[in-house]
mmCIF file of the N, C-alpha and C atoms, coordinates in Angstrom:
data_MODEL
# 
_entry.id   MODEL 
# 
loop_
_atom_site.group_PDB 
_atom_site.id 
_atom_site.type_symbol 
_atom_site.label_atom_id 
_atom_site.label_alt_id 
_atom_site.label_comp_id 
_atom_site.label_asym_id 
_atom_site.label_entity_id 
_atom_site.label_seq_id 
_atom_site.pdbx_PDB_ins_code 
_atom_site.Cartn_x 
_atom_site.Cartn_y 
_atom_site.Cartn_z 
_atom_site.occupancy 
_atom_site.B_iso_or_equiv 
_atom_site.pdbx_formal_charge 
_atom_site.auth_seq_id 
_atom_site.auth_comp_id 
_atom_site.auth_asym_id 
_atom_site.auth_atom_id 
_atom_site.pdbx_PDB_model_num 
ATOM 1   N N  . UNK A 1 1  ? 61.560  94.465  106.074 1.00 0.00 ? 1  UNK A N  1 
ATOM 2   C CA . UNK A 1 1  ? 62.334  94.218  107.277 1.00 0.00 ? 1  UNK A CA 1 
ATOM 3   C C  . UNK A 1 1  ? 61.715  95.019  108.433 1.00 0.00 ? 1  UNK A C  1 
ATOM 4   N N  . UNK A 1 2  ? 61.397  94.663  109.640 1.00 0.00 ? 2  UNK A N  1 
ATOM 5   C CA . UNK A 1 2  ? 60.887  95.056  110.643 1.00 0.00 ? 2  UNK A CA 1 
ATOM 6   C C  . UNK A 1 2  ? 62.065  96.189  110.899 1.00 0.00 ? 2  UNK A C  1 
ATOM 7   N N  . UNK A 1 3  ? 61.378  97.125  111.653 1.00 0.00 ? 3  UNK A N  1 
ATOM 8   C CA . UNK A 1 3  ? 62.237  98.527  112.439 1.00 0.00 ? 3  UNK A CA 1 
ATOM 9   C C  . UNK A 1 3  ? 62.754  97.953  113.449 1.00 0.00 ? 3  UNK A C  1 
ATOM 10  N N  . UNK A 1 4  ? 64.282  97.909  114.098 1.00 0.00 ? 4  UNK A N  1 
ATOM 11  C CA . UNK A 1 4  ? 64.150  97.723  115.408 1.00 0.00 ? 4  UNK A CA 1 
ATOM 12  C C  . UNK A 1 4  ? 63.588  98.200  116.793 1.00 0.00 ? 4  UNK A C  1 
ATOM 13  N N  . UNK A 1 5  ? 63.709  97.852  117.299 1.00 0.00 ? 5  UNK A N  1 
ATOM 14  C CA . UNK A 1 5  ? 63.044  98.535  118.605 1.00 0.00 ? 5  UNK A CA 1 
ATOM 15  C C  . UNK A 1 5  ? 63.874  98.156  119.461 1.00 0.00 ? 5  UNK A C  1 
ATOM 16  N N  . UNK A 1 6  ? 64.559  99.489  120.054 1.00 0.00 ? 6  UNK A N  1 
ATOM 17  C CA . UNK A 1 6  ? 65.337  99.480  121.452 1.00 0.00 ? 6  UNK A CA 1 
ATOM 18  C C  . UNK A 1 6  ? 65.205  99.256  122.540 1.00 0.00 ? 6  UNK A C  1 
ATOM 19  N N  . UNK A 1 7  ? 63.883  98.821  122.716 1.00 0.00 ? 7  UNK A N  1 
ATOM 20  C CA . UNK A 1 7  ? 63.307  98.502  123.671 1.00 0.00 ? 7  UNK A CA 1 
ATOM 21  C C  . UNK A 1 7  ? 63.087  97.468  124.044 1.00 0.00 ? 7  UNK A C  1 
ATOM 22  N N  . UNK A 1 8  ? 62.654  96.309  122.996 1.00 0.00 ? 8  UNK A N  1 
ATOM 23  C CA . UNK A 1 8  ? 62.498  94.862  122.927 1.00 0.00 ? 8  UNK A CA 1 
ATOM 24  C C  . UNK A 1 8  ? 63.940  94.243  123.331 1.00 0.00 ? 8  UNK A C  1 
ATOM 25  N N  . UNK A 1 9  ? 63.568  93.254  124.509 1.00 0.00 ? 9  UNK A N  1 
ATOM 26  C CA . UNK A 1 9  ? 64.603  92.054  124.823 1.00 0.00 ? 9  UNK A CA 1 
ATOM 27  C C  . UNK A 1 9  ? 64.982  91.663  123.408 1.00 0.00 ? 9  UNK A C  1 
ATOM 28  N N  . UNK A 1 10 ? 63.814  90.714  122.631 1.00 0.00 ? 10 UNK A N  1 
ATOM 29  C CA . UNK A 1 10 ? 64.084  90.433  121.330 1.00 0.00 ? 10 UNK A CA 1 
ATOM 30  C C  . UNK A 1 10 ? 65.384  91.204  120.470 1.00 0.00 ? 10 UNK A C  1 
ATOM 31  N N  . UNK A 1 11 ? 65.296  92.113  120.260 1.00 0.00 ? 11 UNK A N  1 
ATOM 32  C CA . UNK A 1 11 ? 66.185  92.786  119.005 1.00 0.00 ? 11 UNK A CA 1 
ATOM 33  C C  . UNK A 1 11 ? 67.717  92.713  119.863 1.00 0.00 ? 11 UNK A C  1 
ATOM 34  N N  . UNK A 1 12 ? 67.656  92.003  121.161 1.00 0.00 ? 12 UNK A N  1 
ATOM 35  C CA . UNK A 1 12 ? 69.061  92.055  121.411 1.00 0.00 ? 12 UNK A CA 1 
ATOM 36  C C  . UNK A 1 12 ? 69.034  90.985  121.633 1.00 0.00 ? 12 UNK A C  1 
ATOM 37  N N  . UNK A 1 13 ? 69.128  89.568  120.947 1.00 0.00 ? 13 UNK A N  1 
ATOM 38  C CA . UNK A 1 13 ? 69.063  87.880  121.422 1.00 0.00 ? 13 UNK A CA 1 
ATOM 39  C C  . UNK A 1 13 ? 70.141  87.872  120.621 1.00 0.00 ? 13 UNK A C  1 
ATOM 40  N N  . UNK A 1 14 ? 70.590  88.557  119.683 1.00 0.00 ? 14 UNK A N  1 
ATOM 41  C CA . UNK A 1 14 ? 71.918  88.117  119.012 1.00 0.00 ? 14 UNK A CA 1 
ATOM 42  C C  . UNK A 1 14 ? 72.935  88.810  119.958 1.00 0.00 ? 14 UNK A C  1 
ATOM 43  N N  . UNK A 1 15 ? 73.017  89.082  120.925 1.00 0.00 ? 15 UNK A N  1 
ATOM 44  C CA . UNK A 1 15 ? 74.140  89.883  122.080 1.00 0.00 ? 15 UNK A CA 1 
ATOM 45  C C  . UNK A 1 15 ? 73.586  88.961  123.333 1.00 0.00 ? 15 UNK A C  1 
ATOM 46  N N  . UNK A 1 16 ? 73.124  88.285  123.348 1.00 0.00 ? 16 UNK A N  1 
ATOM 47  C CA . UNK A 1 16 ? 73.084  87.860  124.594 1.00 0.00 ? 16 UNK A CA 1 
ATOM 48  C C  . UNK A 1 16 ? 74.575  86.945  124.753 1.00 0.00 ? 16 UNK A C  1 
ATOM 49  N N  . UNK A 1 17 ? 75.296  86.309  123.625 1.00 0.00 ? 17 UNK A N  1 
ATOM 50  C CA . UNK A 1 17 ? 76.739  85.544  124.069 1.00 0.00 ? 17 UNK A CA 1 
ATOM 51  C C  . UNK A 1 17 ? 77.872  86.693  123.057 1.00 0.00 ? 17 UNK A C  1 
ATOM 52  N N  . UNK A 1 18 ? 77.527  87.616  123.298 1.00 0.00 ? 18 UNK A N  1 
ATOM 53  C CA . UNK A 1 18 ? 78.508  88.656  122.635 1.00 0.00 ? 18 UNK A CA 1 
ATOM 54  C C  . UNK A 1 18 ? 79.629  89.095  123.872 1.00 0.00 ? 18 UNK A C  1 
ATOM 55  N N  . UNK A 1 19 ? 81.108  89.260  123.681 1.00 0.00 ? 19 UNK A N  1 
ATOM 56  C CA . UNK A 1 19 ? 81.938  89.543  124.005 1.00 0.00 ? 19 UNK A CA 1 
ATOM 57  C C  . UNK A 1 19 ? 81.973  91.281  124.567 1.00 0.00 ? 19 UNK A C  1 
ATOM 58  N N  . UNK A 1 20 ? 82.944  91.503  125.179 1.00 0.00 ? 20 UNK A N  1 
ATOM 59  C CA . UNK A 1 20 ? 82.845  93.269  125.275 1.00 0.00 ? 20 UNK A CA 1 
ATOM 60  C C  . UNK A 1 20 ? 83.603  93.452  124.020 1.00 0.00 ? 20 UNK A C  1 
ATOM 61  N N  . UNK A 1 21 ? 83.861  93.192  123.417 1.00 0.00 ? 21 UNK A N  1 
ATOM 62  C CA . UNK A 1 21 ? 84.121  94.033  121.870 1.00 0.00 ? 21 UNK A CA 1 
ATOM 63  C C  . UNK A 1 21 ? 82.977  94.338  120.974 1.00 0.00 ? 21 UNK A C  1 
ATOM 64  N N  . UNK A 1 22 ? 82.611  93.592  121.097 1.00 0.00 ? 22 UNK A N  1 
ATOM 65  C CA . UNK A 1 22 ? 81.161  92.997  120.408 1.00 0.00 ? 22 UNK A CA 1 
ATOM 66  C C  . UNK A 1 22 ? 80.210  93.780  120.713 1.00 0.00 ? 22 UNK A C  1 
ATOM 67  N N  . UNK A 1 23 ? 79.976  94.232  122.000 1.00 0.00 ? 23 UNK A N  1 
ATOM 68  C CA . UNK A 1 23 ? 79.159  95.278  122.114 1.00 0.00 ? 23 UNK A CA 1 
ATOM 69  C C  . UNK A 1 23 ? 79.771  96.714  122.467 1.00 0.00 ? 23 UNK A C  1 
ATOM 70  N N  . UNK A 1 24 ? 81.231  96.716  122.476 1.00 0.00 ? 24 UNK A N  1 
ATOM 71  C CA . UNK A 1 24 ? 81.409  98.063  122.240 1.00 0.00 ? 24 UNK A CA 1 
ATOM 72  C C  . UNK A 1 24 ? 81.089  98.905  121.066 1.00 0.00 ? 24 UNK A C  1 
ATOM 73  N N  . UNK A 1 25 ? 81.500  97.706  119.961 1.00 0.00 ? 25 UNK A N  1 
ATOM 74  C CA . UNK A 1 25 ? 81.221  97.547  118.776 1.00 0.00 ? 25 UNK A CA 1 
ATOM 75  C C  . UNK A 1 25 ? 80.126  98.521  118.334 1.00 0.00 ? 25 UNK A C  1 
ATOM 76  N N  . UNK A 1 26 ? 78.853  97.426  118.923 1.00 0.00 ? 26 UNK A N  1 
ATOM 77  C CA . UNK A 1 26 ? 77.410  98.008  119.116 1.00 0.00 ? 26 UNK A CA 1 
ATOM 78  C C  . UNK A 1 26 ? 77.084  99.570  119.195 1.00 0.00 ? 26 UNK A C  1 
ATOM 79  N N  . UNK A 1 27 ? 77.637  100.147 120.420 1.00 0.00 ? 27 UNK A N  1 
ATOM 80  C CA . UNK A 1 27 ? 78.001  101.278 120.929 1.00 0.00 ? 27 UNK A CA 1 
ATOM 81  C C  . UNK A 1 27 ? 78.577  102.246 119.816 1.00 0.00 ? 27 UNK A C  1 
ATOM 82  N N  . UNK A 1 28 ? 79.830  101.827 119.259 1.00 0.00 ? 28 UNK A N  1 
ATOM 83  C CA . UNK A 1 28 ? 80.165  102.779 118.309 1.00 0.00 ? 28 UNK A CA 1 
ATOM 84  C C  . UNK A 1 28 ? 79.738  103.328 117.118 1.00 0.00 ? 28 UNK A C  1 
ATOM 85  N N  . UNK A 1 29 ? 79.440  101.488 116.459 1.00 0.00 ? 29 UNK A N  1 
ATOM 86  C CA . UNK A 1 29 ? 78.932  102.036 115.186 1.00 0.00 ? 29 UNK A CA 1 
ATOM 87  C C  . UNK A 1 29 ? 77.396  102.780 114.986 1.00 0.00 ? 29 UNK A C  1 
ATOM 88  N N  . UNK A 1 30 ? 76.687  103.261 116.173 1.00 0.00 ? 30 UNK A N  1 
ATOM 89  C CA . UNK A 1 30 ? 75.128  103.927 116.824 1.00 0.00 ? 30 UNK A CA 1 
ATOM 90  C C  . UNK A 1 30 ? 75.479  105.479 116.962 1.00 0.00 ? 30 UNK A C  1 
ATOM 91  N N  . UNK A 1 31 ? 77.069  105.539 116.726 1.00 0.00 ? 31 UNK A N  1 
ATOM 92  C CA . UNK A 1 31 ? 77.553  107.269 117.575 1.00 0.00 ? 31 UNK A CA 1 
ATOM 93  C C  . UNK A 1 31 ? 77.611  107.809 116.065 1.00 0.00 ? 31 UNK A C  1 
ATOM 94  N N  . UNK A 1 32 ? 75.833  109.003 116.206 1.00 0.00 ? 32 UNK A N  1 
ATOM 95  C CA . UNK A 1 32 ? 76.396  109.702 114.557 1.00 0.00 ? 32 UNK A CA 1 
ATOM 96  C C  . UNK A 1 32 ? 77.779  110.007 114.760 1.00 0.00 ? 32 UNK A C  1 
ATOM 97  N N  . UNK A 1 33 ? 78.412  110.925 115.048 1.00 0.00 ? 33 UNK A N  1 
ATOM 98  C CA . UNK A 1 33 ? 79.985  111.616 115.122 1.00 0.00 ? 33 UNK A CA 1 
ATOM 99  C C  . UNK A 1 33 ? 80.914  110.698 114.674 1.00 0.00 ? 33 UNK A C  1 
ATOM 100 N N  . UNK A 1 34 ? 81.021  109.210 115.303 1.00 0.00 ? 34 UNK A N  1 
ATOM 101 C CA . UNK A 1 34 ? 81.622  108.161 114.508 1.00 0.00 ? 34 UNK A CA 1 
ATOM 102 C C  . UNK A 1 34 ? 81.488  107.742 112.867 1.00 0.00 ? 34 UNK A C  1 
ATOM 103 N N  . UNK A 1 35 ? 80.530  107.671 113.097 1.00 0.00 ? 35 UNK A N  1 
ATOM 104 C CA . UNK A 1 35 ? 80.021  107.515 111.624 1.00 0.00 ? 35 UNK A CA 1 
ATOM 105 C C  . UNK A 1 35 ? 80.068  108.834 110.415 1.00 0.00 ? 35 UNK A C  1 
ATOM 106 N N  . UNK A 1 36 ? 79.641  109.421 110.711 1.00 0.00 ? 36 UNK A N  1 
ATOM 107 C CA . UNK A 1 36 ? 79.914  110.710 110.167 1.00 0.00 ? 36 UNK A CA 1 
ATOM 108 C C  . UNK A 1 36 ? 81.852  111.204 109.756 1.00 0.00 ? 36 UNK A C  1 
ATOM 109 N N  . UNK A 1 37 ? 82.253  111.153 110.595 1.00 0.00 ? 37 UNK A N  1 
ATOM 110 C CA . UNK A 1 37 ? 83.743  110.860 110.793 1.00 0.00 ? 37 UNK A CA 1 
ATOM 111 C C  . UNK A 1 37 ? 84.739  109.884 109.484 1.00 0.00 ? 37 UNK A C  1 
ATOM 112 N N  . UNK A 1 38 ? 84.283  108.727 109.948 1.00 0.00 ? 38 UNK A N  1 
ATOM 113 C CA . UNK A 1 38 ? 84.316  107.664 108.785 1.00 0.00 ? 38 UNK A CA 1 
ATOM 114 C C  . UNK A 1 38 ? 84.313  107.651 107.834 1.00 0.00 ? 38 UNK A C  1 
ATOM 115 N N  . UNK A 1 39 ? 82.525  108.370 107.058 1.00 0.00 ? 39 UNK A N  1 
ATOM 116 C CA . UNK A 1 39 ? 82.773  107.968 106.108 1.00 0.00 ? 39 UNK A CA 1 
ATOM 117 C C  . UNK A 1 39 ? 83.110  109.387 105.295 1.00 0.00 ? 39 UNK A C  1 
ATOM 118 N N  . UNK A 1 40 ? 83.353  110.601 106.060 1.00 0.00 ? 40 UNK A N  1 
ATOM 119 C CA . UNK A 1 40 ? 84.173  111.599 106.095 1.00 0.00 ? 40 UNK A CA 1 
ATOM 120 C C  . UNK A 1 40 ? 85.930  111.062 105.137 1.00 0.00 ? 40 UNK A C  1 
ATOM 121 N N  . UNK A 1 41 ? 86.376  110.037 105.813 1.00 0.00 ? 41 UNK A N  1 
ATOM 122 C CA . UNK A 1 41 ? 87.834  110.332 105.953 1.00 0.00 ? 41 UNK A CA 1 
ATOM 123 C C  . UNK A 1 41 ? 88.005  109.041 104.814 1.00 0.00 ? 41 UNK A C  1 
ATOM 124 N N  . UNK A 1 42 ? 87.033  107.582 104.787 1.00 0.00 ? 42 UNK A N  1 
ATOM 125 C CA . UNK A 1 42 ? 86.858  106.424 103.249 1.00 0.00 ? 42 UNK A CA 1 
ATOM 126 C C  . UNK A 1 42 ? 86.492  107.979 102.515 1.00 0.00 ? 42 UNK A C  1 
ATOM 127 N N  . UNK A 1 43 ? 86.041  108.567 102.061 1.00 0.00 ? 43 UNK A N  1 
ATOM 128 C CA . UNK A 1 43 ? 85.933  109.374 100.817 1.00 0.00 ? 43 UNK A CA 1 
ATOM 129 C C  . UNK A 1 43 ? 86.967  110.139 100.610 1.00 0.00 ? 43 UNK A C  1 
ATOM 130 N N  . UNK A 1 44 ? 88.031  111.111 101.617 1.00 0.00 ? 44 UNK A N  1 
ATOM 131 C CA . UNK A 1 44 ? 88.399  111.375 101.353 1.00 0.00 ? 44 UNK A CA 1 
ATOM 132 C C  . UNK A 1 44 ? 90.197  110.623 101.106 1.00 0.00 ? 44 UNK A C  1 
ATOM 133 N N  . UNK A 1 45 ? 90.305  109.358 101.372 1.00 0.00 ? 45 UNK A N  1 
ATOM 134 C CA . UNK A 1 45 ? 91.227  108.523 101.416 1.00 0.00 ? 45 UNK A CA 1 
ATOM 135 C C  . UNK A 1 45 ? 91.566  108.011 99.680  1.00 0.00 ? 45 UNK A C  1 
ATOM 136 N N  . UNK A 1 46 ? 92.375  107.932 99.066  1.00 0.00 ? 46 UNK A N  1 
ATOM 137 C CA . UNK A 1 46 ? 92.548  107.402 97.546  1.00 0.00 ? 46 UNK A CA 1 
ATOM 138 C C  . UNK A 1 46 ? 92.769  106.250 97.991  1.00 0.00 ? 46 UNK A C  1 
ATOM 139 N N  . UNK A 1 47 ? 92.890  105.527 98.998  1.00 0.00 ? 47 UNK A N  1 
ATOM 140 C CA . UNK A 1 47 ? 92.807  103.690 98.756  1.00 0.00 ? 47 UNK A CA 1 
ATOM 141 C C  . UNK A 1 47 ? 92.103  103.607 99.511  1.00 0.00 ? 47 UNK A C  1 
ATOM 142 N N  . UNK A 1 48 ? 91.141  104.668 100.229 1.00 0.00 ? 48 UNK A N  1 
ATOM 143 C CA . UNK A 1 48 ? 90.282  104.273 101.498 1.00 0.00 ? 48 UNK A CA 1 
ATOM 144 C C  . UNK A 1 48 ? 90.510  103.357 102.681 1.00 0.00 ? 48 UNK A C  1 
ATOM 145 N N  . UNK A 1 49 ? 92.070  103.531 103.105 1.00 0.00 ? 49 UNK A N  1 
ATOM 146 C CA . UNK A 1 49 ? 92.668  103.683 104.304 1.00 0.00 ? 49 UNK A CA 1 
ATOM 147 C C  . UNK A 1 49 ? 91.594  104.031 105.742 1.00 0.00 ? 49 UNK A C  1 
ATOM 148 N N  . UNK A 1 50 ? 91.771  103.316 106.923 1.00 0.00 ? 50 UNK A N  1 
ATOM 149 C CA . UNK A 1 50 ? 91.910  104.188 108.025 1.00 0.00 ? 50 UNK A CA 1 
ATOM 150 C C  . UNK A 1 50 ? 92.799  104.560 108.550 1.00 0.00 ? 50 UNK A C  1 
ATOM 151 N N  . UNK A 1 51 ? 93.275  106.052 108.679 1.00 0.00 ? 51 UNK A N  1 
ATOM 152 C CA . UNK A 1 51 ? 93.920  106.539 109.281 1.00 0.00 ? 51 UNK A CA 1 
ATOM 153 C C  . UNK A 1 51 ? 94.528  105.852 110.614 1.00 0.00 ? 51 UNK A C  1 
ATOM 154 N N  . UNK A 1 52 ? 96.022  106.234 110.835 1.00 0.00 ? 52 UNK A N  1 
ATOM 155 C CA . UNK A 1 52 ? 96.041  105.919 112.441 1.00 0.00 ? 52 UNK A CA 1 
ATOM 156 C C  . UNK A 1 52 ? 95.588  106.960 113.187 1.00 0.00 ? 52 UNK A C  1 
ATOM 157 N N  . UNK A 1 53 ? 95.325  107.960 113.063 1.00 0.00 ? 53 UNK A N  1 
ATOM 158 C CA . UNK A 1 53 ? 94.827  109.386 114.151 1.00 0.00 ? 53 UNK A CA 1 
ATOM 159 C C  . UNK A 1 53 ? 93.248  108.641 114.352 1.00 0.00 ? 53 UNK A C  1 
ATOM 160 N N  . UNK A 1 54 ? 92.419  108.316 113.329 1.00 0.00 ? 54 UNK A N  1 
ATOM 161 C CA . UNK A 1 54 ? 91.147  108.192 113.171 1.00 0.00 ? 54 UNK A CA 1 
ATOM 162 C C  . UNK A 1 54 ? 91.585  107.149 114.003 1.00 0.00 ? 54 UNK A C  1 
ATOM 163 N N  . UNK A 1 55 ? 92.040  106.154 113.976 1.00 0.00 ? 55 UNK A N  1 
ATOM 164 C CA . UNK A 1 55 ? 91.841  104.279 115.032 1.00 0.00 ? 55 UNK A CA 1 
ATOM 165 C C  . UNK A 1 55 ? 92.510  105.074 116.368 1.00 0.00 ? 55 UNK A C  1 
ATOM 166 N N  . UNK A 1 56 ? 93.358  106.691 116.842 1.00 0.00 ? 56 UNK A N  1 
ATOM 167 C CA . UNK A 1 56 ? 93.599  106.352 117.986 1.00 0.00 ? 56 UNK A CA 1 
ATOM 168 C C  . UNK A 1 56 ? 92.515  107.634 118.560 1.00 0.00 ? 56 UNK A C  1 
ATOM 169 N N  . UNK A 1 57 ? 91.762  108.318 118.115 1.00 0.00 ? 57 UNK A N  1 
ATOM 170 C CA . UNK A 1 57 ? 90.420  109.139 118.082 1.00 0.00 ? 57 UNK A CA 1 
ATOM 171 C C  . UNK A 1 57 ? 89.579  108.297 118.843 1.00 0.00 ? 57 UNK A C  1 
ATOM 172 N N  . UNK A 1 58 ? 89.268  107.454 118.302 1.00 0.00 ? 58 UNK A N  1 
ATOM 173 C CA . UNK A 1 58 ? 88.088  106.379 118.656 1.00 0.00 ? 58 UNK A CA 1 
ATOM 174 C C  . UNK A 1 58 ? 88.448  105.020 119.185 1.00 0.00 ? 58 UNK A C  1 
ATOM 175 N N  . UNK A 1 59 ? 89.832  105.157 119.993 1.00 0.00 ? 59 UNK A N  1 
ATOM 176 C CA . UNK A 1 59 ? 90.645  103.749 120.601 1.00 0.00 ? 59 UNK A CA 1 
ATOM 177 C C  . UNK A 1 59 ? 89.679  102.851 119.952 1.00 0.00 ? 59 UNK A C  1 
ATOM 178 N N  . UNK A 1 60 ? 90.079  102.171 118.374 1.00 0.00 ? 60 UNK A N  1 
ATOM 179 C CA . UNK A 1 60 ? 89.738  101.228 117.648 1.00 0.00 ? 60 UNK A CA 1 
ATOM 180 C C  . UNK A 1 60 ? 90.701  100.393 117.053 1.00 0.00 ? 60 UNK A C  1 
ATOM 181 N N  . UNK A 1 61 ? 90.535  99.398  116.802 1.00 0.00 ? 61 UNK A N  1 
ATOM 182 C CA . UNK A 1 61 ? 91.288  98.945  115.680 1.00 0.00 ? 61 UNK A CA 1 
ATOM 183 C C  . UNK A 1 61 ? 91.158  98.732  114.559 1.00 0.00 ? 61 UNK A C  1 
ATOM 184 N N  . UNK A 1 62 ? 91.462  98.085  113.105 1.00 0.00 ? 62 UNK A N  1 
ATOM 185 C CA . UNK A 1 62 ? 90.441  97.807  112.346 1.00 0.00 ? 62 UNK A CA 1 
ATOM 186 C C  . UNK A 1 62 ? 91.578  96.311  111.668 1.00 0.00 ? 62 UNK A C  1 
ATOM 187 N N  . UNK A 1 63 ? 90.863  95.731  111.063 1.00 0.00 ? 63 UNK A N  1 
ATOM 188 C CA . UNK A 1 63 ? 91.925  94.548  110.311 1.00 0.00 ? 63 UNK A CA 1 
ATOM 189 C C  . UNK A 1 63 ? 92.783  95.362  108.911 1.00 0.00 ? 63 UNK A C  1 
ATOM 190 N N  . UNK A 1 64 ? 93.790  95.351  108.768 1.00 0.00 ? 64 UNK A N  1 
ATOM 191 C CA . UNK A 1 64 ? 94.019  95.559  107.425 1.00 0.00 ? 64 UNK A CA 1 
ATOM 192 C C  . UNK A 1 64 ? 93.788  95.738  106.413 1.00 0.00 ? 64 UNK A C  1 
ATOM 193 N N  . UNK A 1 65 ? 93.993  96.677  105.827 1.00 0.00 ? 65 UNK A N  1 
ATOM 194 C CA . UNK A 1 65 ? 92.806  97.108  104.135 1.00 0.00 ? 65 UNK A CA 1 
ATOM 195 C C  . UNK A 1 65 ? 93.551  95.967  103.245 1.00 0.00 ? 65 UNK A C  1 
ATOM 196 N N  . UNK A 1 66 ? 92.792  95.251  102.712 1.00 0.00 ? 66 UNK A N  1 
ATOM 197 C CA . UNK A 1 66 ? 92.832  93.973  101.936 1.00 0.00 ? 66 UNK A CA 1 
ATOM 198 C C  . UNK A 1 66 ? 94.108  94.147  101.153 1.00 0.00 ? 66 UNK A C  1 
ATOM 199 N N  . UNK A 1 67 ? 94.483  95.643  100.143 1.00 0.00 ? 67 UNK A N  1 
ATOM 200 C CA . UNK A 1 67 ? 95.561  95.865  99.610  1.00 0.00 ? 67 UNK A CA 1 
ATOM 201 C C  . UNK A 1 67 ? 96.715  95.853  100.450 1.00 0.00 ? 67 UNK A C  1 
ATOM 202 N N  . UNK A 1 68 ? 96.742  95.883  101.907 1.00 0.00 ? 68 UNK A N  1 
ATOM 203 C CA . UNK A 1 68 ? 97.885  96.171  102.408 1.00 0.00 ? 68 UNK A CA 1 
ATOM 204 C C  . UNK A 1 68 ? 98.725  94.569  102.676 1.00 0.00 ? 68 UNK A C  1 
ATOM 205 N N  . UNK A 1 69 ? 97.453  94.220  103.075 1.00 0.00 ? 69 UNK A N  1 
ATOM 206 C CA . UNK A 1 69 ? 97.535  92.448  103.557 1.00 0.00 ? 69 UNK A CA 1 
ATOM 207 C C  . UNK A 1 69 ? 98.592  91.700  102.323 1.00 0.00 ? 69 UNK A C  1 
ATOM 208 N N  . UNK A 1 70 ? 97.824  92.306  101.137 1.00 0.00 ? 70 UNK A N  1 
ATOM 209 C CA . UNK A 1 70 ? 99.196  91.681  99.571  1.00 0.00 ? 70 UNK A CA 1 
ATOM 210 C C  . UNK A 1 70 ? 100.331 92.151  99.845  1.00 0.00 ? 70 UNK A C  1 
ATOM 211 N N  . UNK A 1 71 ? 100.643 93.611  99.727  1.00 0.00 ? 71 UNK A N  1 
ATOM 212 C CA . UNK A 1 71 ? 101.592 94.186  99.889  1.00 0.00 ? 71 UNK A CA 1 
ATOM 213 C C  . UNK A 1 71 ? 102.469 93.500  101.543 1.00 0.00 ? 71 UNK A C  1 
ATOM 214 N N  . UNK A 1 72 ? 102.235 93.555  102.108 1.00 0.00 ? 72 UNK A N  1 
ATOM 215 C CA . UNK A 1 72 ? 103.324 92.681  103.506 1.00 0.00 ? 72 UNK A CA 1 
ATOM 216 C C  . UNK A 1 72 ? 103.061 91.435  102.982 1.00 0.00 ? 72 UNK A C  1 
ATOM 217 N N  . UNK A 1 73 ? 102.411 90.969  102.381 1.00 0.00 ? 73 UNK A N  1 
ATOM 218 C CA . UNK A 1 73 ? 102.771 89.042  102.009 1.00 0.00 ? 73 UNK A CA 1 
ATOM 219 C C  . UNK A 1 73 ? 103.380 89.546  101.003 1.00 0.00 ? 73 UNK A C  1 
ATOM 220 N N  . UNK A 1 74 ? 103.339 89.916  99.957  1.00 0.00 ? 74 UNK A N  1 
ATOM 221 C CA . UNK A 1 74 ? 104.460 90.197  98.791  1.00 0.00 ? 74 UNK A CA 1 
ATOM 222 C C  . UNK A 1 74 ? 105.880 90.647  99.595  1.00 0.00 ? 74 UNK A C  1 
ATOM 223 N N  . UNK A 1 75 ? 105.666 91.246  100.526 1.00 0.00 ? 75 UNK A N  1 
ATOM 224 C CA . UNK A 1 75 ? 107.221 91.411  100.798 1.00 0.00 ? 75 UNK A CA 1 
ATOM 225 C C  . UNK A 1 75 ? 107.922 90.831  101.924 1.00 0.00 ? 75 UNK A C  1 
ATOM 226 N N  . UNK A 1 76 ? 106.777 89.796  102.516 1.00 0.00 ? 76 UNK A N  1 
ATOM 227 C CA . UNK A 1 76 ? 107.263 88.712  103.591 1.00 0.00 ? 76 UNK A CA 1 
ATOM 228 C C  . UNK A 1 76 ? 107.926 87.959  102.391 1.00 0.00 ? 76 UNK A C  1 
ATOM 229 N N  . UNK A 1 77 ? 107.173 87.577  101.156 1.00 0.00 ? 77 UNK A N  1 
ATOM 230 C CA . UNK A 1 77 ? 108.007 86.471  100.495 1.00 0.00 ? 77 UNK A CA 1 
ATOM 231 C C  . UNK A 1 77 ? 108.985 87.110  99.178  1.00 0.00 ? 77 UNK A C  1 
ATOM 232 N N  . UNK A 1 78 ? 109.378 88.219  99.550  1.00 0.00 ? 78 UNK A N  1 
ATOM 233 C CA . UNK A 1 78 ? 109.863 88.637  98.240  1.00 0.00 ? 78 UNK A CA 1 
ATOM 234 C C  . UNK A 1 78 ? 109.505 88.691  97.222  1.00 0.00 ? 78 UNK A C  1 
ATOM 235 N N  . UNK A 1 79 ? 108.271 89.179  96.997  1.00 0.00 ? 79 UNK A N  1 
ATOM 236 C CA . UNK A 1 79 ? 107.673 89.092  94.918  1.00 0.00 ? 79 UNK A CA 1 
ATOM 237 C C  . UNK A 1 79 ? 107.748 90.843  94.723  1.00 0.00 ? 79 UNK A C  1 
# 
């Protein structure tokens, strides 16, 4: 796999119809401290949760940890 280069127009043709999330996105996941942070808090998590302090740290959001998504449909429908 080629190295990117930050420099090349090229290595950014997949952002040329990207949204501002999309490249905030970009932005964040590039910040060691973010990253570092992260995978800081998935290791130390027993269902590997994100925190809400961590999503309001880094005004993020994230989608739902897959287990939680069952758990509120299990109890939208009563099982």
């Amino acid at each position: 796999m080629p190295e990117f280069d930050w420099r090349s127009p090229e290595s950014y043709k997949s952002l040329q119809d990207a949204d501002v999330t999309d490249i905030a996105w970009e932005c964040l996941r590039r910040n060691a401290d973010y990253r570092r942070e992260y995978e800081a808090m998935i290791a130390s998590s027993p269902d590997g949760a994100v925190t809400e302090e961590f999503r309001r740290k880094w005004g993020i959001c994230f989608r739902p940890y897959p287990a939680e998504v069952v758990r509120r449909a299990d109890d939208l429908l009563g099982a």
